[in-house]
TORMI-425920 format. One record per residue (C-alpha): residue number from 0; residue in three letters; chain; x, y, z. Coordinates in pm, 1 decimal, decimal comma. Layout:
BEGIN
    i   aa  ch        xx        yy        zz
  NUM  ALA   A         X         Y         Z
...
This chain:
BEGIN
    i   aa  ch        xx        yy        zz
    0  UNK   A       0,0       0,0       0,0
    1  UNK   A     162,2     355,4     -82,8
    2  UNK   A     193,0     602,7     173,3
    3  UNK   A     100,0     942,4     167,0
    4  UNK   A     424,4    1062,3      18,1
    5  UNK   A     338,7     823,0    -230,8
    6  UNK   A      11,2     951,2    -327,9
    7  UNK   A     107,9    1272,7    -315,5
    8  UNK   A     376,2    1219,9    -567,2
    9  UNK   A     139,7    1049,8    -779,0
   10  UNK   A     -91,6    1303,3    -806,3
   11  UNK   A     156,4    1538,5    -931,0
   12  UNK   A     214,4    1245,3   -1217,3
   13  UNK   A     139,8    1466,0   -1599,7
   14  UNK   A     197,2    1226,9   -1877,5
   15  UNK   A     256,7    1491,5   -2114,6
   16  UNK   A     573,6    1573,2   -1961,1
   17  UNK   A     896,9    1433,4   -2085,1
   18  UNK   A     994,6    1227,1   -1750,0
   19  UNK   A     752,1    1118,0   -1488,3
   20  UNK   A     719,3    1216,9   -1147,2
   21  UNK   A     601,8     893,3   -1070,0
   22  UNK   A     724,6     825,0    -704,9
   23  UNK   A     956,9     466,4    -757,1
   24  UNK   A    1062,0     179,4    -517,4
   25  UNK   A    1326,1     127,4    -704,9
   26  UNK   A    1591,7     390,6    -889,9
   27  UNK   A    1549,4     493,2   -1222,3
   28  UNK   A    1825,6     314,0   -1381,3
   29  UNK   A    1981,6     559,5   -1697,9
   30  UNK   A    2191,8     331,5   -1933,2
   31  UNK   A    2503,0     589,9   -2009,3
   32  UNK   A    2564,9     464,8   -2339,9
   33  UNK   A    2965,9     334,3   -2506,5
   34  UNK   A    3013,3     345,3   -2834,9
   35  UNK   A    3318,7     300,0   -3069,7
   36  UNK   A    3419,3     659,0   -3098,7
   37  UNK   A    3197,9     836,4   -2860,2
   38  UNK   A    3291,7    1125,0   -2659,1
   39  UNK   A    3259,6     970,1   -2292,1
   40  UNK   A    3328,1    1300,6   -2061,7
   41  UNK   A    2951,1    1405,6   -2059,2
   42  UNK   A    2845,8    1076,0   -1953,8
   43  UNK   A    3082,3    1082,1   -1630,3
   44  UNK   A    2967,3    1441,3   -1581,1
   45  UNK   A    2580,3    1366,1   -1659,6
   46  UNK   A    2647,5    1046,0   -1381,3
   47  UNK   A    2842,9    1321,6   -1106,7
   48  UNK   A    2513,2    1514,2   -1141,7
   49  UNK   A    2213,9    1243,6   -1083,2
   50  UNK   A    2464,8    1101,8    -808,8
   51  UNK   A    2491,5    1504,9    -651,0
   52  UNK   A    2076,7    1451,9    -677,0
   53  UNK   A    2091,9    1118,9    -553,4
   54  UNK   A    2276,8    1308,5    -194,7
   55  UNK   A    2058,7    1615,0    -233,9
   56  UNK   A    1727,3    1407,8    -194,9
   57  UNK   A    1883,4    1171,9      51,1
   58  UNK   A    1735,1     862,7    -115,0
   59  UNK   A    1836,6     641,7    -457,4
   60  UNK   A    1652,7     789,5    -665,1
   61  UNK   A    1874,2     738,9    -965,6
   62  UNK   A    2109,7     485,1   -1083,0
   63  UNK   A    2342,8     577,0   -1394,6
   64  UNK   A    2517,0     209,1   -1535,1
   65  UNK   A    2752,6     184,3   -1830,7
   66  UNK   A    2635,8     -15,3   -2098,4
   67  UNK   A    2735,6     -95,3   -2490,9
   68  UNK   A    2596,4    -350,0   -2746,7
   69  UNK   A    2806,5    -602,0   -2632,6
   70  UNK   A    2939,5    -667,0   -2234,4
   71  UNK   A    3339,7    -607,1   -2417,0
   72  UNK   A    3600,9    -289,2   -2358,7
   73  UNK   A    3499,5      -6,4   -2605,9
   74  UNK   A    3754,3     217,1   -2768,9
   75  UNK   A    3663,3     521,7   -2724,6
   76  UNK   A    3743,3     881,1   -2856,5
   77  UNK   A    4159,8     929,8   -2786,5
   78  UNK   A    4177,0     581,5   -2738,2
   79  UNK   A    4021,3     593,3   -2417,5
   80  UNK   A    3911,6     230,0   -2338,7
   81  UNK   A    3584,0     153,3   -2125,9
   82  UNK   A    3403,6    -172,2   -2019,8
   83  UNK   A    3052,0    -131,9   -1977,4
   84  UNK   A    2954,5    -298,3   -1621,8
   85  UNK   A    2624,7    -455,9   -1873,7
   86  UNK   A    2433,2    -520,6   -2223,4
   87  UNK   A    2152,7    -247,1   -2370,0
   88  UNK   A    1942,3    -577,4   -2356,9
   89  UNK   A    2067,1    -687,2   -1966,6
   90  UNK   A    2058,6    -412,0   -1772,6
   91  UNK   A    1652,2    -365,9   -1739,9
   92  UNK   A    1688,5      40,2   -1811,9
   93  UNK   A    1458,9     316,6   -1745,7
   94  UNK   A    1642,7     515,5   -1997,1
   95  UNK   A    1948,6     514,7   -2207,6
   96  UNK   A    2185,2     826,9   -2274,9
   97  UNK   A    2329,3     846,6   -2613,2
   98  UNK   A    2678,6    1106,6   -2632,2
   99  UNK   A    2808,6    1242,6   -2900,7
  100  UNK   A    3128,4    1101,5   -3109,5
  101  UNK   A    3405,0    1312,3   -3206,6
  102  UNK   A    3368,7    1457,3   -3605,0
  103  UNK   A    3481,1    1728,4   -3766,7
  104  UNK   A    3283,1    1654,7   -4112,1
  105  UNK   A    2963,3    1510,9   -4182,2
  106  UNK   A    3171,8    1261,3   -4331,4
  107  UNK   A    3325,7    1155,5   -4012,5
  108  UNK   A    2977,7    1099,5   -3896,4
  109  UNK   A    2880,1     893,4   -4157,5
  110  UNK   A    3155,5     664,4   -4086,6
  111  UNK   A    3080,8     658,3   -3723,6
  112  UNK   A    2742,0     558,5   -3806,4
  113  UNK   A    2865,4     276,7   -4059,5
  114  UNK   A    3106,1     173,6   -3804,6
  115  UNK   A    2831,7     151,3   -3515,4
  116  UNK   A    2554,1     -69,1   -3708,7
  117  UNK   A    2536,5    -292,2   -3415,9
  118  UNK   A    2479,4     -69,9   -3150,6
  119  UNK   A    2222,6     113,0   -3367,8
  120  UNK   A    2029,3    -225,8   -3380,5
  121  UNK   A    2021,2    -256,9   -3025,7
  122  UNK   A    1901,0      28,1   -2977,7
  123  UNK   A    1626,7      15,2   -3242,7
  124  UNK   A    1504,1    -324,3   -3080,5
  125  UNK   A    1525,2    -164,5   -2750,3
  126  UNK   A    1175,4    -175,0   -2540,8
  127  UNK   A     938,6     132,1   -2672,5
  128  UNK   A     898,9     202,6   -2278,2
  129  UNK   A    1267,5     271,9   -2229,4
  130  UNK   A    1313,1     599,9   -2250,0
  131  UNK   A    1612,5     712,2   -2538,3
  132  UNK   A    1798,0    1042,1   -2438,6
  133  UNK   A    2075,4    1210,9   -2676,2
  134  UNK   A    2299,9    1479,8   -2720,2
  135  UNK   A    2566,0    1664,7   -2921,8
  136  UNK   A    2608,0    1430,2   -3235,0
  137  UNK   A    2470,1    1108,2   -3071,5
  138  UNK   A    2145,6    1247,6   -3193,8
  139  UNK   A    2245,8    1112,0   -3555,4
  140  UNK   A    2253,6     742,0   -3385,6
  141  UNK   A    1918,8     809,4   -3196,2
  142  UNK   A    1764,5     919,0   -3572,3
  143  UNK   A    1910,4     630,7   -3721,9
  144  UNK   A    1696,3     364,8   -3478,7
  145  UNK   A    1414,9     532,9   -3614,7
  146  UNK   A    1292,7     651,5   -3236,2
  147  UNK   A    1285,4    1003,2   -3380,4
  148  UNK   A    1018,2     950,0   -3680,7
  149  UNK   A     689,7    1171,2   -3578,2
  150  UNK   A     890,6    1351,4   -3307,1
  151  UNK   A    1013,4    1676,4   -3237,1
  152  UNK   A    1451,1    1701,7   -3269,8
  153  UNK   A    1698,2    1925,3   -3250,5
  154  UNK   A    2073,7    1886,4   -3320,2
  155  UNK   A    2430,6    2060,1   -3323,4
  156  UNK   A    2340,5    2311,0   -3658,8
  157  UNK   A    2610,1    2193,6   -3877,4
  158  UNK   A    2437,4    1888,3   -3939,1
  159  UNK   A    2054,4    1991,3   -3981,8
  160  UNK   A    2080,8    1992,5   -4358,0
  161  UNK   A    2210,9    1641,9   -4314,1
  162  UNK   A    1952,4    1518,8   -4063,2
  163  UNK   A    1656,8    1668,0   -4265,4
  164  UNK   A    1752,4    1547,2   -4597,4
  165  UNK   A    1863,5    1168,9   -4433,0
  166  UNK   A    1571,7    1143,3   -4136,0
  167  UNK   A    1278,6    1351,3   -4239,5
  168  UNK   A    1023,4    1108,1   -4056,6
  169  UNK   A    1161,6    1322,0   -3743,8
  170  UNK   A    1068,2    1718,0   -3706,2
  171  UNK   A    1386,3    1857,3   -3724,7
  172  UNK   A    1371,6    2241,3   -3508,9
  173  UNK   A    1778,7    2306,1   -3481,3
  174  UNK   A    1713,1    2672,0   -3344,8
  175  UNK   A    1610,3    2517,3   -2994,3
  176  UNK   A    1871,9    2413,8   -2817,4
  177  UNK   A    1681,2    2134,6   -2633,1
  178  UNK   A    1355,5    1942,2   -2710,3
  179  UNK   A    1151,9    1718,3   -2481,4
  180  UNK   A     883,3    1450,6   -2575,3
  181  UNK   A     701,8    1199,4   -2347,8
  182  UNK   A     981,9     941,7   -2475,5
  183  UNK   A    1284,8    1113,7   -2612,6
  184  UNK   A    1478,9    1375,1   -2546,5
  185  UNK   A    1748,6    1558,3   -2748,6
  186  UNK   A    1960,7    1872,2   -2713,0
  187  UNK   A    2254,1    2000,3   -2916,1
  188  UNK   A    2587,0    2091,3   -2819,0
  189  UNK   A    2882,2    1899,8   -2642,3
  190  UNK   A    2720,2    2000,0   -2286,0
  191  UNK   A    2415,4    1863,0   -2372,1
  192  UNK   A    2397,8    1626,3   -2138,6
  193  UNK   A    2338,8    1901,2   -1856,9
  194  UNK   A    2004,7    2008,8   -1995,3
  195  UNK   A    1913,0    1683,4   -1989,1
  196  UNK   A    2018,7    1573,9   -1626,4
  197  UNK   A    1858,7    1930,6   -1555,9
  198  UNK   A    1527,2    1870,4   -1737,2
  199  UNK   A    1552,9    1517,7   -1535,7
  200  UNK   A    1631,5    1614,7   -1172,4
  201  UNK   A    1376,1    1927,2   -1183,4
  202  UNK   A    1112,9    1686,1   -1294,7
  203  UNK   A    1222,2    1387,6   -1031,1
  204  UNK   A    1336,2    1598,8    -755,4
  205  UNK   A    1274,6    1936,0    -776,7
  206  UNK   A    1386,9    2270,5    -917,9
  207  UNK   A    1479,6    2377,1    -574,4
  208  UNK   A    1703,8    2101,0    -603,4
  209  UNK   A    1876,6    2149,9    -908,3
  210  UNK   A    1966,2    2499,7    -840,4
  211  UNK   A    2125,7    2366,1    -516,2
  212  UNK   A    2312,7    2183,0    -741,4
  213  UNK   A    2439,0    2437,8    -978,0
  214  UNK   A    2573,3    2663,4    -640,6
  215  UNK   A    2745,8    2347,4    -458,5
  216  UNK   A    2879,9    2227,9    -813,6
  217  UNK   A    3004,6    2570,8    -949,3
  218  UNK   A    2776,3    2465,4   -1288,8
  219  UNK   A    2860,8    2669,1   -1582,8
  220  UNK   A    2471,1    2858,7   -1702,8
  221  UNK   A    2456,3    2718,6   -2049,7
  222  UNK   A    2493,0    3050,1   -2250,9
  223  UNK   A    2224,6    3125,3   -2499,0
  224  UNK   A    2266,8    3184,7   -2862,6
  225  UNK   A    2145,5    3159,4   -3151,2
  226  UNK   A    2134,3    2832,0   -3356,2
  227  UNK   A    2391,2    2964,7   -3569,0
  228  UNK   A    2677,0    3072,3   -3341,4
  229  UNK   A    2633,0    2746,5   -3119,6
  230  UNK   A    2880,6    2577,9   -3262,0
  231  UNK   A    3134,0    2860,9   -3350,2
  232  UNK   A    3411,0    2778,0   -3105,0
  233  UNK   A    3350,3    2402,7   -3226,5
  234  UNK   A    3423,6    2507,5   -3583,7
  235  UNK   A    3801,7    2586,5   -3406,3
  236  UNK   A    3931,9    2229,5   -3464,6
  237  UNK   A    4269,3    2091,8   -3399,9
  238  UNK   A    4337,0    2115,6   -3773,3
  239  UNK   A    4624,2    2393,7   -3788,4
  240  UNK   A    4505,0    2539,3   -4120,7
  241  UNK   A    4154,8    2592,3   -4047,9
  242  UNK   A    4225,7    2725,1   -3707,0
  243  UNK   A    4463,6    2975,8   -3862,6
  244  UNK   A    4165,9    3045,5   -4137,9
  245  UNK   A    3946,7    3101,4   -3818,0
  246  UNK   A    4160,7    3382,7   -3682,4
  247  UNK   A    4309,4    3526,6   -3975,8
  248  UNK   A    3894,7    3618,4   -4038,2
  249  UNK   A    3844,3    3760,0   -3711,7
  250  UNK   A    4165,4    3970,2   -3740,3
  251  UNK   A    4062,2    4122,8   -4079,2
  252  UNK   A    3790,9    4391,3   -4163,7
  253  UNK   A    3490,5    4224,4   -4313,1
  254  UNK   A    3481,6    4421,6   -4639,4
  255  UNK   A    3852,8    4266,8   -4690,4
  256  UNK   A    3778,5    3920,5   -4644,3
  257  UNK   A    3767,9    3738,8   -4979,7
  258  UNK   A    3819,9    3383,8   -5085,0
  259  UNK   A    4172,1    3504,2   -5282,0
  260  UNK   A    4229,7    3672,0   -5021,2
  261  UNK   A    4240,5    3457,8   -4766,3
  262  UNK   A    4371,8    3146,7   -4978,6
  263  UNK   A    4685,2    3391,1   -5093,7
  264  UNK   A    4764,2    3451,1   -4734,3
  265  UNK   A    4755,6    3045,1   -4639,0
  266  UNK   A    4963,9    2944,7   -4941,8
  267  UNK   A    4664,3    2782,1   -5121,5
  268  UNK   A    4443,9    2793,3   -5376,1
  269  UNK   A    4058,5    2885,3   -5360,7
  270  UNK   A    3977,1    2575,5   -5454,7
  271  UNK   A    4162,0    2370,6   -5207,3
  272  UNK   A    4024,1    2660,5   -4944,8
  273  UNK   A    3670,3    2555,5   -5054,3
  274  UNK   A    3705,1    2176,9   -5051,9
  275  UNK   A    3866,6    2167,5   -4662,8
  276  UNK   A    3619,5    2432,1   -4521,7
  277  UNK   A    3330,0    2238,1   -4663,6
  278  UNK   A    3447,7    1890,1   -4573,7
  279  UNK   A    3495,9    2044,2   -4219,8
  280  UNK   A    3203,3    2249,1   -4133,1
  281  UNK   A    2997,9    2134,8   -4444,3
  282  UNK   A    2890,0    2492,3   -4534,6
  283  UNK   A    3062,2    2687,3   -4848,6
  284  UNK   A    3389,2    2851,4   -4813,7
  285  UNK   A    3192,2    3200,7   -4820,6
  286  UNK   A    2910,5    3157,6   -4589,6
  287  UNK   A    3203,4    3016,8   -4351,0
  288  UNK   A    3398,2    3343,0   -4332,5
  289  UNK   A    3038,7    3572,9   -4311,8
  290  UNK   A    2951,0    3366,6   -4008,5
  291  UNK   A    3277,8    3428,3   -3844,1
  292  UNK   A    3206,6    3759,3   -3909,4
  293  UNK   A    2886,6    3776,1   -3777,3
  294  UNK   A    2995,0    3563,2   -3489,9
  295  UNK   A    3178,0    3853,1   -3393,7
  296  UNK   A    2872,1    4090,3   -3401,3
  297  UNK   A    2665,3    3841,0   -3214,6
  298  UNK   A    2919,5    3830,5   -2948,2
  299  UNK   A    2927,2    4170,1   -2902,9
  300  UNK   A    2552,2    4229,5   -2932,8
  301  UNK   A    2504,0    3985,1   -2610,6
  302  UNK   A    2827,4    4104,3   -2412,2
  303  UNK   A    2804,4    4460,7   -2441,6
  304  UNK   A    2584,2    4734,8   -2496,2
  305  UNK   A    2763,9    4881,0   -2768,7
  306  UNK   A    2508,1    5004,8   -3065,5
  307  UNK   A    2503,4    4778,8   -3385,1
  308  UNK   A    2615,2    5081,0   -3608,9
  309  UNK   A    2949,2    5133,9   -3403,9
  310  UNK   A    3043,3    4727,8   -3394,7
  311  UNK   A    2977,7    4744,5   -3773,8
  312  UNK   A    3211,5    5031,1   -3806,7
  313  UNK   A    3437,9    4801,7   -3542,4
  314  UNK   A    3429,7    4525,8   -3728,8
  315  UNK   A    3489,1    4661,7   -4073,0
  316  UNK   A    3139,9    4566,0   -4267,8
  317  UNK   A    3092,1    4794,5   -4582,3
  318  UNK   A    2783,0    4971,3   -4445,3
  319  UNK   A    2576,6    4927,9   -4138,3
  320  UNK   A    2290,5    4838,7   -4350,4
  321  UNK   A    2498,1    4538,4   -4531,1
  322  UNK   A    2556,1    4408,5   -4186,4
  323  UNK   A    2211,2    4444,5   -4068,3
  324  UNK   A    2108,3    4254,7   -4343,7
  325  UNK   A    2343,4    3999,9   -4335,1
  326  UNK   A    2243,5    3958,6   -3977,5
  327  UNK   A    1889,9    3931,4   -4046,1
  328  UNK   A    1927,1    3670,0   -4341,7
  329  UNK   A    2102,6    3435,9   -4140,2
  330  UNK   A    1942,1    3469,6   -3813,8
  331  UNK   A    1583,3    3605,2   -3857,1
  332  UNK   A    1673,4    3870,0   -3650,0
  333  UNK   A    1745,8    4234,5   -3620,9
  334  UNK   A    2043,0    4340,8   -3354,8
  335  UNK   A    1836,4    4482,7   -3139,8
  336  UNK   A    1558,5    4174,6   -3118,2
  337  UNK   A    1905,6    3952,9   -3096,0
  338  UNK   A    2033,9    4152,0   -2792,1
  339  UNK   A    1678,2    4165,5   -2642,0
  340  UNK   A    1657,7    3818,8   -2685,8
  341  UNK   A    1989,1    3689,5   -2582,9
  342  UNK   A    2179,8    3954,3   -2440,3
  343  UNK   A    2296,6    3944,7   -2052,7
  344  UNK   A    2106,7    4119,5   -1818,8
């Protein structure tokens, strides 16, 4: 027979909420998923958080386990190597996390998705009542079970054109940065994982809770931007030329930065230029360098109060009304509804 804590608990239950507040006997057991090539720091940090609930409520109310396809060590990103302590199919889970993987290219993805057809199969003949969580670029193996057809997604913006053309079954929205359904749940970004084990523990726990957590854990307050800035400082990969490409644009006035121009200075052609920026970010050599550029005003636009017409003149656009535009075409937005929207206040 439940007690009254019980039945109070279960009155709060909503259905049409992503998690339930269902009070449990036993924990709600999250399957942190390994995969060949996946990023594993977000799962240790989404565990350190539900465990930091776990204290917070003083009760189990969570139980995080390692799992892969198989019960063998998975090499991970850097050659980290994990064992999972159980199977997707053995571990009788609640929920299962997918992380991202490290790629620089949509073509790196692809190969990570080749590469993973196994674990994709497990988790497409997971349970329908397990609920399937993912983040970063892990949301291109949760779209590939086929749990995302009918459903609301979003996903790191480099890749919507990608998702949308390969998984239109799913509703692709890449301007949120985090979408919840009775079932799934994605978000985009590398620190995904802490809007999910935030959308979680507020649900489960409390808010009250959660922003006990964020004091005692020092928490970084996911910043918000627009869809496409969120994965600027991404773009900055460990590839040499492209991270010089990335600060040779910031460094120059806009109305100088040219495709010759640019390729003359790295010792290259235009064409080479064009085929490593789009195998890398998958966007043309062009739009590239404007979004730098207006990377820079959107920085600016939430960190100071500095009008738009004197960061134009800052930043070296042509006109104030060709970076207004610019501004507009890409985001939907004029500076001032982008600083009202998501400048600090």
């Amino acid at each position: 027979m439940c007690n009254v804590l019980d039945l109070l608990n279960m009155a709060k239950t909503d259905i049409n909420q992503s998690f339930s507040d269902m009070a449990r006997i036993s924990p709600f057991r999250i399957g942190l998923l390994l995969y060949r090539n996946c990023m594993p720091a977000g799962l240790f940090a989404f565990s350190d958080l539900v465990h930091a609930a776990n204290r917070r409520a003083g009760r189990h109310i969570f139980e995080p386990i390692f799992v892969a396809a198989r019960a063998e060590e998975i090499k991970c990103a850097h050659n980290q190597v994990l064992k999972p302590a159980d199977t997707v199919f053995d571990a009788a889970l609640d929920a299962i996390l997918i992380p991202g993987c490290w790629a620089e290219s949509i073509a790196q993805i692809e190969e990570v998705l080749v590469e993973n057809a196994e674990v994709i199969n497990a988790l497409r003949t997971l349970n329908k009542s397990v609920m399937m969580w993912s983040y970063c670029t892990g949301v291109c193996l949760m779209a590939a079970t086929g749990r995302l057809n009918g459903q609301k997604a979003t996903v790191t913006w480099w890749l919507s054109d990608m998702m949308r053309k390969q998984y239109p079954a799913a509703s692709w929205l890449s301007e949120r940065t985090s979408i919840f359904n009775l079932r799934t749940a994605t978000a985009s970004g590398v620190n995904g994982y802490q809007l999910l084990a935030q959308e979680l523990i507020e649900k489960q726990v409390s808010k009250e809770a959660y922003r006990d957590l964020t004091k005692l854990m020092v928490l970084p307050r996911p910043e918000r931007t627009h869809h496409a800035f969120q994965a600027m400082n991404l773009i900055e990969q460990p590839d040499a030329f492209l991270r010089k490409l990335y600060l040779l644009t910031e460094g120059m006035p806009a109305s100088e930065v040219t495709v010759r121009r640019l390729a003359d200075q790295l010792g290259t052609t235009e064409r080479t230029l064009a085929r490593k920026v789009g195998a890398a970010v998958g966007l043309p050599v062009a739009a590239y360098l404007r979004r730098i550029k207006l990377n820079q005003v959107s920085e600016r636009l939430i960190l100071t109060s500095t009008p738009a017409n004197t960061i134009s003149i800052a930043l070296g656009f042509s006109s104030d009304s060709s970076m207004r535009r610019m501004f507009k075409d890409l985001t939907g937005l004029t500076p001032a509804e982008y600083r009202q929207a998501y400048g600090r206040p």
